[in-house]
Every structure is written in structure tokens, then in C-alpha cells.
PAMIDREN-356807 format. One record per residue: chain; residue number from 1; x, y, z of N, C-alpha, C in turn; residue in one letter. Coordinates in steps of 0.02 Angstrom, whole numbers. Example, Ala and Ser with C-alpha at 12.3 -4.5 7.8 and 13.67 -1.06 7.14 Angstrom:
<sites>
A, 1, 660, -284, 390, 615, -225, 390, 660, -165, 390, A;
A, 2, 642, -112, 354, 684, -53, 357, 645, 2, 394, S;
</sites>
This chain:
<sites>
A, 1, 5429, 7393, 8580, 5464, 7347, 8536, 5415, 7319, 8485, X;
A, 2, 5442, 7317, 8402, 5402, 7307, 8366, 5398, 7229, 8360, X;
A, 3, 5341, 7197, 8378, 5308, 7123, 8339, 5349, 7087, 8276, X;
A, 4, 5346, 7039, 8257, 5381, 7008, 8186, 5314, 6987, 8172, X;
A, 5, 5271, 7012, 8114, 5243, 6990, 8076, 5269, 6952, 8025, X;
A, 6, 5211, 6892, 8008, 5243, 6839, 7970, 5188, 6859, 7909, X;
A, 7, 5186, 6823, 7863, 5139, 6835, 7803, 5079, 6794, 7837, X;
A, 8, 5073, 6742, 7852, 5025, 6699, 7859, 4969, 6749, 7909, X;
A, 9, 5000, 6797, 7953, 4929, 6820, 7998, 4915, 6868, 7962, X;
A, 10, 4938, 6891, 7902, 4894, 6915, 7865, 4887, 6906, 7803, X;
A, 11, 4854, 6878, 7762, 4848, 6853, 7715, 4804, 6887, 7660, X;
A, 12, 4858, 6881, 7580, 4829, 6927, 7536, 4778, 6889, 7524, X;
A, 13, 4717, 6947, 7518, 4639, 6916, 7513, 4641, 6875, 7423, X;
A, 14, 4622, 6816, 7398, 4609, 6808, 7344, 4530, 6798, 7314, X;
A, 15, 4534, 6844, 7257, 4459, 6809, 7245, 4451, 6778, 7219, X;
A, 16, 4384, 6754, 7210, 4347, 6697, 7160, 4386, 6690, 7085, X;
A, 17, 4381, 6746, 7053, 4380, 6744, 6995, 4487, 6736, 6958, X;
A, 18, 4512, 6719, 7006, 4578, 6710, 7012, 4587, 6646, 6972, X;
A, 19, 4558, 6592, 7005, 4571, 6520, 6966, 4528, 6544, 6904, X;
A, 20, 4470, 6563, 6898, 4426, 6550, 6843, 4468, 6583, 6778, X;
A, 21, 4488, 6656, 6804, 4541, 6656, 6735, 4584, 6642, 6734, X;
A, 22, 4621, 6586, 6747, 4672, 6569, 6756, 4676, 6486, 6719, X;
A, 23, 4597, 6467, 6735, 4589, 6403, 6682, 4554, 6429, 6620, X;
A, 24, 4567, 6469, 6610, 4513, 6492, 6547, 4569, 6518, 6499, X;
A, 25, 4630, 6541, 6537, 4698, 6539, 6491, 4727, 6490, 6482, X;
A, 26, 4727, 6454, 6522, 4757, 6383, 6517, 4728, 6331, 6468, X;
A, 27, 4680, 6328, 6467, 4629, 6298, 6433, 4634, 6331, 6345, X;
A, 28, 4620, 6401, 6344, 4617, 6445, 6260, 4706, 6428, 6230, X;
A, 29, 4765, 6434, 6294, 4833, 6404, 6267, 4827, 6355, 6233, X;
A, 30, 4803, 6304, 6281, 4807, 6235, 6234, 4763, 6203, 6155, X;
A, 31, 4715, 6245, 6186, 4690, 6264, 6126, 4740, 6287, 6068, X;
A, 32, 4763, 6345, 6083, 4797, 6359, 6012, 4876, 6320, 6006, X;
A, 33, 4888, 6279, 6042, 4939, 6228, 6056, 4921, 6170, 6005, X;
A, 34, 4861, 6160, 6006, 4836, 6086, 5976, 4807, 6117, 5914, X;
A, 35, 4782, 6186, 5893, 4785, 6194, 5823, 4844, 6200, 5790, X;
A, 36, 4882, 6233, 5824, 4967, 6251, 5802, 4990, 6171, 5782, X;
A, 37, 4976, 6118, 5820, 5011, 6053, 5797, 4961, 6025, 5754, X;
A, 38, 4905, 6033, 5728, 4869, 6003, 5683, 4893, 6045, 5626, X;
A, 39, 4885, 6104, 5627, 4911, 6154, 5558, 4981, 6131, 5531, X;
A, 40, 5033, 6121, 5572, 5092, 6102, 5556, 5081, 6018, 5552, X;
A, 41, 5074, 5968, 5574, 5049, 5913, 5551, 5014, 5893, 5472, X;
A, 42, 4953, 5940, 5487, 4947, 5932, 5401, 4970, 5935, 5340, X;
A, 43, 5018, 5962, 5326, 5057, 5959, 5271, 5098, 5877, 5247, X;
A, 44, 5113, 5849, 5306, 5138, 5792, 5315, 5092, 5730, 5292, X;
A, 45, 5014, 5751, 5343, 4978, 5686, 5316, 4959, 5689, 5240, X;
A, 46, 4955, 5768, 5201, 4911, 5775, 5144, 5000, 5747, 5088, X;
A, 47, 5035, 5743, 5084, 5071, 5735, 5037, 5074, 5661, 5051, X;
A, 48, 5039, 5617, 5113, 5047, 5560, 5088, 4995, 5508, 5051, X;
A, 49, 4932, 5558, 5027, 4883, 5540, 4973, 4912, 5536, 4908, X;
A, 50, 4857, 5504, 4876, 4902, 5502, 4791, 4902, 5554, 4786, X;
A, 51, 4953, 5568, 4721, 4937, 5621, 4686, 4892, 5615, 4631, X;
A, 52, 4863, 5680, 4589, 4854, 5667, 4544, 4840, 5612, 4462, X;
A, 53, 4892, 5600, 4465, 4943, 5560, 4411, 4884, 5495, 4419, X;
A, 54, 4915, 5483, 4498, 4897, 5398, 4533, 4814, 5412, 4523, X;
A, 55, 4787, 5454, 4536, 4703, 5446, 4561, 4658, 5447, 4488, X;
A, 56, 4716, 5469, 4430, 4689, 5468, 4367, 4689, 5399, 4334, X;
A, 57, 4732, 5370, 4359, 4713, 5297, 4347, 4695, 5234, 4392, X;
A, 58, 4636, 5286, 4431, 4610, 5235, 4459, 4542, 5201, 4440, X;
A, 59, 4520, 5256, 4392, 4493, 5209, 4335, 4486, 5201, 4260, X;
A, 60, 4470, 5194, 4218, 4492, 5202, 4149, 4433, 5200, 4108, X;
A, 61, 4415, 5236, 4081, 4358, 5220, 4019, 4379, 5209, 3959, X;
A, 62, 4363, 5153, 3922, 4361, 5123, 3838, 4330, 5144, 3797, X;
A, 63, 4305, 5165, 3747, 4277, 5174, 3681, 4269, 5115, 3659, X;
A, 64, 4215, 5072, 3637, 4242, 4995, 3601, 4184, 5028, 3547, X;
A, 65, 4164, 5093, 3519, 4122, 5059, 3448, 4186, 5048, 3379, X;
A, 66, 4225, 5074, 3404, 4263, 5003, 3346, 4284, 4950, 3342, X;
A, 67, 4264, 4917, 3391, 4286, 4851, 3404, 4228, 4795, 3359, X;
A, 68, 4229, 4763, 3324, 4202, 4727, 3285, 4207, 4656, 3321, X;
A, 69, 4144, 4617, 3311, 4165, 4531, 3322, 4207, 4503, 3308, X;
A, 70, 4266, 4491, 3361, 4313, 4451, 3318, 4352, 4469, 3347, X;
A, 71, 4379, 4557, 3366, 4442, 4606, 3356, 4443, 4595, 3452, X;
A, 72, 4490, 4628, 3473, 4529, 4621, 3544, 4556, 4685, 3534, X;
A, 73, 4562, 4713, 3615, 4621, 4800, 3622, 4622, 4755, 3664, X;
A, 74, 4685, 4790, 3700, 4714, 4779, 3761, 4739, 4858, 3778, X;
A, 75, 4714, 4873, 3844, 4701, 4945, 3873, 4744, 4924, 3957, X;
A, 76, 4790, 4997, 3972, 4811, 4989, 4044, 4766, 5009, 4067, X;
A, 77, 4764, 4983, 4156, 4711, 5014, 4200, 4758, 4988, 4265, X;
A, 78, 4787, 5024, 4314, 4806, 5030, 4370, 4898, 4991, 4360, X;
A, 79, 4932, 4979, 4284, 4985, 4976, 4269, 4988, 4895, 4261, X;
A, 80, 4922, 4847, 4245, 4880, 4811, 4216, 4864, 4817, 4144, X;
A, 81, 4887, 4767, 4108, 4840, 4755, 4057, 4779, 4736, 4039, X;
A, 82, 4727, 4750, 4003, 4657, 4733, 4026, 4654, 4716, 3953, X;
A, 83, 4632, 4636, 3936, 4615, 4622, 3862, 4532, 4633, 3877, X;
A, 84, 4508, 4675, 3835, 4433, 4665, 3804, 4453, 4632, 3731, X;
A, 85, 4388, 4573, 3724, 4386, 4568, 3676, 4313, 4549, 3659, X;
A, 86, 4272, 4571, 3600, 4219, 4569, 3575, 4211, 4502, 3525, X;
A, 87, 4175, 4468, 3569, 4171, 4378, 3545, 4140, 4376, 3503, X;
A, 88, 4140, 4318, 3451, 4088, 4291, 3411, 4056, 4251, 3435, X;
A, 89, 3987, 4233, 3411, 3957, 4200, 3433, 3989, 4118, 3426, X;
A, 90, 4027, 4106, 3388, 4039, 4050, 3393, 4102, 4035, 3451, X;
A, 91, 4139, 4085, 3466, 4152, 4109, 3532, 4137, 4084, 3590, X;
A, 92, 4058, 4115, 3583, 4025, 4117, 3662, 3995, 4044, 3655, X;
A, 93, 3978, 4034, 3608, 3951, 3930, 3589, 4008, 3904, 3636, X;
A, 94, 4067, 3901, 3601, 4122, 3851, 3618, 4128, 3890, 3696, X;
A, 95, 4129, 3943, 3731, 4118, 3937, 3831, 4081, 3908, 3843, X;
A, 96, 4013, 3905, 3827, 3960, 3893, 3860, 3943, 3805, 3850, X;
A, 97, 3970, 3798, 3808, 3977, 3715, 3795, 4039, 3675, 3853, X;
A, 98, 4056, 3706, 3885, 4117, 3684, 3933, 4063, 3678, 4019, X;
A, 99, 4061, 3628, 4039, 4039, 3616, 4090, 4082, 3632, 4161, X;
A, 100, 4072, 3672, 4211, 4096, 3684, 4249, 4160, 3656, 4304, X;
A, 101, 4126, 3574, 4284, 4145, 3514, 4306, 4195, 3518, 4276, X;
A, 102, 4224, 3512, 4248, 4279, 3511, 4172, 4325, 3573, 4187, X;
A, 103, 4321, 3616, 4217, 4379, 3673, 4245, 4428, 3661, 4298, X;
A, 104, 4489, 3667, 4278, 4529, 3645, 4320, 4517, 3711, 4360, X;
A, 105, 4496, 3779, 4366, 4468, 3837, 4416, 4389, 3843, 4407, X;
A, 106, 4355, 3811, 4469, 4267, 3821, 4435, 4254, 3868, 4489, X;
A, 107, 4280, 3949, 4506, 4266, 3990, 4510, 4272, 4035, 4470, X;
A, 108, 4216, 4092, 4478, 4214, 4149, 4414, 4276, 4202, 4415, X;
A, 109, 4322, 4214, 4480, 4363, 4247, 4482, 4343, 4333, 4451, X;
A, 110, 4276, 4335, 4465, 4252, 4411, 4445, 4230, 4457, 4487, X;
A, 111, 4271, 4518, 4501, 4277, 4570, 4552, 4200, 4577, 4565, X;
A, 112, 4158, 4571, 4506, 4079, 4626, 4503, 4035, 4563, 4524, X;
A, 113, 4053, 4513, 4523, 4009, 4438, 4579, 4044, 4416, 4638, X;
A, 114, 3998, 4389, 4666, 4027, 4346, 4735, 4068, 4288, 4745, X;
A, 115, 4122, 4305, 4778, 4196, 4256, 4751, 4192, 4184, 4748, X;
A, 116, 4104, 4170, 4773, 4094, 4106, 4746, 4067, 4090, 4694, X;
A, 117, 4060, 4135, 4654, 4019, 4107, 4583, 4042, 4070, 4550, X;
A, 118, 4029, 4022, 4520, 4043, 3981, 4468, 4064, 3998, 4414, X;
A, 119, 4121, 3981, 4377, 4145, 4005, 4308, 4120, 3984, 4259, X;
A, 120, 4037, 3993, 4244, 4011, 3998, 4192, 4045, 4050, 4145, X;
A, 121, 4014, 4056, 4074, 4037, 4083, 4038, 3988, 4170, 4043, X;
A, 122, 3901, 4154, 4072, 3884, 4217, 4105, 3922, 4249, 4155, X;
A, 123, 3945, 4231, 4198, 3995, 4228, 4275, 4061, 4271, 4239, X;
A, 124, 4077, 4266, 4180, 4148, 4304, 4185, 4133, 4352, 4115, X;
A, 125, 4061, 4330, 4074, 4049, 4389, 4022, 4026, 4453, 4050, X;
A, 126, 4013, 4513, 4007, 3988, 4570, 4049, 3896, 4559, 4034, X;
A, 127, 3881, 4578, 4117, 3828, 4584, 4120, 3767, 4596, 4073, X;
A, 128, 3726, 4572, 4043, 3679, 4577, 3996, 3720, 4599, 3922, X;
A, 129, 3763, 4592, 3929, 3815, 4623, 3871, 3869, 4546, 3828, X;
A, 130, 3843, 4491, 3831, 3877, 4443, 3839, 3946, 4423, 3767, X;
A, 131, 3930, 4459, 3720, 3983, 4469, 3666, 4060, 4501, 3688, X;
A, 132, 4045, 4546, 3748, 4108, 4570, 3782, 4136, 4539, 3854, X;
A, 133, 4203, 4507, 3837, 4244, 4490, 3880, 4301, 4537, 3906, X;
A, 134, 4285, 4540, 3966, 4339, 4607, 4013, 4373, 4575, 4060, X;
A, 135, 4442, 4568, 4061, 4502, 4531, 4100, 4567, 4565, 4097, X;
A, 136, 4588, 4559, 4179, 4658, 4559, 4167, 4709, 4523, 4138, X;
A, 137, 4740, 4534, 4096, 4787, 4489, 4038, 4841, 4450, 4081, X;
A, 138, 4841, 4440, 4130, 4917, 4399, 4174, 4908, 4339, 4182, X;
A, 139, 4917, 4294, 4154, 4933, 4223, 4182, 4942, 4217, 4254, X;
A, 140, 4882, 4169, 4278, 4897, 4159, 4349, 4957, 4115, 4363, X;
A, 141, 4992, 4092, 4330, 5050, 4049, 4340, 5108, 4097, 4376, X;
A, 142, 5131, 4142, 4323, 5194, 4170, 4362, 5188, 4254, 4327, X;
A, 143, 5132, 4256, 4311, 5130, 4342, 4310, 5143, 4363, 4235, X;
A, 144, 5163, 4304, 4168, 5154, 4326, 4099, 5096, 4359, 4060, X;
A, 145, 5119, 4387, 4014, 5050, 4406, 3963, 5068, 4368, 3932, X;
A, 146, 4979, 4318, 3924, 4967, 4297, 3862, 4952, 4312, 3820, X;
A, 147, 4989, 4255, 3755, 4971, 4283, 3675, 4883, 4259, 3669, X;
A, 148, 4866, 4301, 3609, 4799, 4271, 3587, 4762, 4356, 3574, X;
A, 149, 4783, 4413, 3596, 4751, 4472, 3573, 4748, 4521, 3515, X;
A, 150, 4815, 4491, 3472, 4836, 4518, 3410, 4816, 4459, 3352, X;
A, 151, 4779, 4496, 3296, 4768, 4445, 3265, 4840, 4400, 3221, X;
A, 152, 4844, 4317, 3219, 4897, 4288, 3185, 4924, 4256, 3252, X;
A, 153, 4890, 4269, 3330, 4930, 4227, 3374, 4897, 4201, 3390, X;
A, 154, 4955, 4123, 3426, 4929, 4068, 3427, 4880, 4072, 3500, X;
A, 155, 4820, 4048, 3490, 4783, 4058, 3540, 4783, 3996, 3579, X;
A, 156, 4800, 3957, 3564, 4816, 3878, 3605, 4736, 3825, 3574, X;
A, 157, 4743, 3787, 3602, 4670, 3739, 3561, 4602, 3777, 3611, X;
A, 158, 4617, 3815, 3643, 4520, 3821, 3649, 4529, 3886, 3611, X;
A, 159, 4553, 3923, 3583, 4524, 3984, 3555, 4520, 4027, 3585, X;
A, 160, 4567, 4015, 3626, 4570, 4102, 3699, 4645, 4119, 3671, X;
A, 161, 4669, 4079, 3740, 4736, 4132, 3745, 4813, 4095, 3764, X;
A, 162, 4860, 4090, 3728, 4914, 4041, 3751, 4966, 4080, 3810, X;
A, 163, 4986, 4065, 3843, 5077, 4091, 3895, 5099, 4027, 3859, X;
A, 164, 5144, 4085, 3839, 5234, 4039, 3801, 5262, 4022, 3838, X;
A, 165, 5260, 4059, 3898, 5313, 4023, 3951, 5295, 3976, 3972, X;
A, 166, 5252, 3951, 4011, 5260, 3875, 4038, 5189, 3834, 4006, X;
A, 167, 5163, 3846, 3945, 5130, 3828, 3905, 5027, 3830, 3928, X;
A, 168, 5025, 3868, 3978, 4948, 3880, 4001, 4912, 3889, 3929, X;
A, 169, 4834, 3865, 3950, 4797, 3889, 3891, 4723, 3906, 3925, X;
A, 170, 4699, 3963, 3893, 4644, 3996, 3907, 4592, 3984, 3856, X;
A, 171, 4538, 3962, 3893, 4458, 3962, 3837, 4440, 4026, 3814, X;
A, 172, 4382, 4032, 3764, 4346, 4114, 3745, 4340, 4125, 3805, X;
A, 173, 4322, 4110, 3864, 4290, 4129, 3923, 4358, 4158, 3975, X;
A, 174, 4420, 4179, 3954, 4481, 4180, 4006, 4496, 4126, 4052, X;
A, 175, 4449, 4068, 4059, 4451, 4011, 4099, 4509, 3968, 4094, X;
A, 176, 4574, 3936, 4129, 4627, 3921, 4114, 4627, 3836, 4095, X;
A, 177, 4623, 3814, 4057, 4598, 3741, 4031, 4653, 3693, 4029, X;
A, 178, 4721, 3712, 4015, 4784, 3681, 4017, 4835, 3716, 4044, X;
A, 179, 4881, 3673, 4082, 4962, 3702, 4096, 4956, 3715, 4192, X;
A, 180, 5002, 3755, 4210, 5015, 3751, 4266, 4978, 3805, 4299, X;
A, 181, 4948, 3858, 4273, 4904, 3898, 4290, 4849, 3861, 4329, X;
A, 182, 4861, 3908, 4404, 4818, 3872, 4450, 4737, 3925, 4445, X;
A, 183, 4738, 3981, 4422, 4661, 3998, 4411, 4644, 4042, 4345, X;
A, 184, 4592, 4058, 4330, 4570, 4073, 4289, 4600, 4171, 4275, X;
A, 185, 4616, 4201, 4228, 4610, 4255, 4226, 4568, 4303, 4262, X;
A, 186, 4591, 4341, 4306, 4540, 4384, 4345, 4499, 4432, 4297, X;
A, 187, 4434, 4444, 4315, 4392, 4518, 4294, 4406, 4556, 4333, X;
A, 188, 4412, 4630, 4314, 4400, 4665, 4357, 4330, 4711, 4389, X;
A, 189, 4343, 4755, 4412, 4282, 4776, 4417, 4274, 4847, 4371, X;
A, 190, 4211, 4836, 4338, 4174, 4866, 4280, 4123, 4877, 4264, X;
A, 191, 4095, 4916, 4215, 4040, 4925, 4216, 4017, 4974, 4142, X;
A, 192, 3973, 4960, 4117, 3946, 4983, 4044, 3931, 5067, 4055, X;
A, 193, 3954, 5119, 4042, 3928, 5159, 4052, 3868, 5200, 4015, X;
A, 194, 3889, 5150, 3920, 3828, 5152, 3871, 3837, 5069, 3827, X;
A, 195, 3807, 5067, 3770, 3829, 5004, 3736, 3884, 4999, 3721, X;
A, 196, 3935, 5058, 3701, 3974, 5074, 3682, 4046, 5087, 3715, X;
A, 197, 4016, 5106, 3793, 4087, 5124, 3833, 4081, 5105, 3880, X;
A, 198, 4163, 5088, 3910, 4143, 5028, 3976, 4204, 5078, 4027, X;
A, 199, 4171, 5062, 4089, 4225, 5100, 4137, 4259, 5055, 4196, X;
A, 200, 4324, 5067, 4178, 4368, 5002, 4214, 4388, 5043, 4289, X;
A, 201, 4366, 4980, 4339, 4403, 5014, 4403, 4345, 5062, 4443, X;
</sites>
């Protein structure tokens, strides 16, 4: 009479190398599991960089050798207006004659100094360049452009810059001297790239 063999009393021999390839597929799968979801992933993260368009105005270069003592452009830079204007010296007299004390904002509000500087009239001119004033044109009050960059407008009594709307007034220096404007016109950040050309942003 024949025995009932079960599997267990005899048992298929396994070798060594059974698990080893066995995590070495497991392992190269996931591998190409986790490139497969990075490859398809990427398309997603790269369209949510700027494009083009956006990264071209992220900064702006000026031409000012036609700008004469006296004259003002106003140039976009990041969908910003940016008044340069090339001071006269009697200009930069009447900032620098204004004592700090005397600012209703006695910070420089300038990207390219430390947000504590003082709103001297060096503090918001360009660096060793002091005939050129570089600012964003917005009234800190409620977000207007002020008049004062075309010649024939009224620049308010210091010789800067008036908002019609709720009557602010700006020194040669962008410094806000009257009205409800709680700070001074911001600078941005800039920089001379010759005497002649300045690069915004």
C-alpha cells in the first residue's frame, strides 16, 4: 500500500540567488516607476515658470544720453511706472536743504540700501551719480500717478511731483512733504551699467 506524501517531507530545494534576483527586479521596477512619474510630472511643474514674455521684464534697461538737466521719461518695468528724472542742480540744492527731521517719511525707501536708511537726498539719488533720480511713480496714498514728469505740470510747491487725487506733494528727492501719503516714493533696485545706461530690476 502506497504512503501519502505531503509536499512538506519533501521540499523543493531553493537557492541563494532566488531572493537576490528577485530584489534586484523589484528594486530596477521601481526604479523605472519613479522615473516614469518624474518624466510625466515634469511637464506640469515646467509650464508653471514664467514664460518668456514675464522673464523679459524682469528687468529693463534705459538709454538716458538724451535726457538733459531738467527733462524726465517715465519707462515701464515689471507693469510699473518708473520716473527717471535728470535734476538740476538747483534741484538737488532744494533736497539736500530739507532736514530729515522735517519728513513726514525719514526713511530712504530704497531697494539698493538698508530699509533703515535715512531719506537723505544721497539715500534715494543714484549712487555716485547724484543728478539722476530713479523711482517708482505711485503715490503711496492709494496707488495714483503723480503729475510733475511732463513738462507744464503742476509739480506742487517743492518742485517734485503733485497726486490730484487727494492732493500729496513730492520734493526733487520723491520724498512725500504734503497730503495723506504715508511714505515716500519707492526706488527700485538699479544700477548704472555706463554713465549713460541704467538697468532697472
Amino acid at each position: 500500500m502506497a504512503e501519502n506524501v505531503t509536499p512538506a517531507q519533501f521540499p523543493i530545494p531553493q537557492h541563494e540567488d532566488d531572493h537576490t534576483r528577485r530584489d534586484v527586479i523589484m528594486i530596477a521596477a521601481g526604479g523605472f516607476a519613479a522615473v516614469g512619474f518624474g518624466l510625466g510630472l515634469w511637464p506640469l511643474l515646467d509650464q508653471m515658470n514664467p514664460d518668456q514674455s514675464a522673464l523679459s521684464l524682469a528687468t529693463t534697461e534705459v538709454d538716458l544720453s538724451h535726457l538733459e538737466a531738467g527733462q524726465a521719461i517715465t519707462v515701464m518695468w515689471r507693469g510699473k511706472p518708473i520716473f527717471i528724472r535728470h535734476r538740476t542742480e538747483k534741484e538737488i540744492e532744494a533736497a539736500k536743504a530739507v532736514p530729515v527731521d522735517d519728513l513726514i517719511d525719514p526713511i530712504a525707501r530704497n531697494a539698493n540700501l538698508p530699509d533703515t536708511a535715512p531719506a537723505t537726498d544721497q539715500n534715494r539719488a543714484g549712487k555716485d551719480r547724484e543728478p539722476w533720480l530713479v523711482m517708482i511713480g505711485i503715490c503711496t496714498h492709494l496707488g495714483c500717478i503723480p503729475k510733475g514728469q511732463s513738462p507744464g505740470d503742476y509739480k506742487g510747491n517743492y518742485g517734485g511731483w503733485f497726486c490730484p487725487c487727494h492732493g500729496s506733494q513730492y520734493d526733487t528727492a520723491g520724498r512725500v512733504r504734503v497730503g495723506p501719503a504715508p511714505q515716500n516714493m519707492a526706488i527700485p533696485p538699479y544700477a548704472f551699467l555706463s554713465d549713460t545706461k541704467v538697468k532697472i530690476g
